[in-house]
C-alpha positions, 0 to 999 in steps of 0.5 A: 159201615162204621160210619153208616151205622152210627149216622143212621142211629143219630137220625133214629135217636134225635128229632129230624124236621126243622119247620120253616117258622123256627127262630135260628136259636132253635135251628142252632140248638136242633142241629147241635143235639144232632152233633153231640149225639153224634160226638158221643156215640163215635167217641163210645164206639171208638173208646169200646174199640181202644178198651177190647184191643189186647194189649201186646204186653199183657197177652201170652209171649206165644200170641204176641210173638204171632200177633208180631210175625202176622201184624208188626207190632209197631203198625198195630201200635201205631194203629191204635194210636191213630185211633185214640187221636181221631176220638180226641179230635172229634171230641175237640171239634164238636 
């Protein structure tokens, strides 16, 4: 879903015909402003997630204890590591 719905707003946002009669340098730049576009909403969701997540230290010693038997802390941890890492590659790849 996640991926669907920022596909479908890039198709909204940006241009989506490329005629036959373009110069590759237009092609490149059509394509491009897609990849960006798309670089930037990911990045924005991803970067929202990261940002509304508690942090285990700053939440009530009762919560964090729940959030520890319910979801281990290190796998909640790591999650949110794996996260930060996939919005950093994607940024390094666009």
């Amino acid at each position: 879903d996640f991926v669907d719905i920022l596909l479908s707003k890039t198709q909204r946002k940006t241009p989506t015909v490329v005629h036959q009669g373009y110069a590759i340098g237009r092609i490149r730049r059509f394509y491009m402003r897609k990849v960006k576009y798309t670089q930037e909403a990911f990045c924005e969701k991803l970067s929202w997630i990261l940002d509304d997540f508690p942090k285990l230290d700053d939440i009530h010693p009762f919560l964090s204890d729940l959030c520890n038997v319910l979801y281990d802390r290190d796998h909640y941890k790591l999650a949110l590591g794996q996260l930060n890492i996939c919005k950093n590659l994607i940024a390094t790849i666009s």
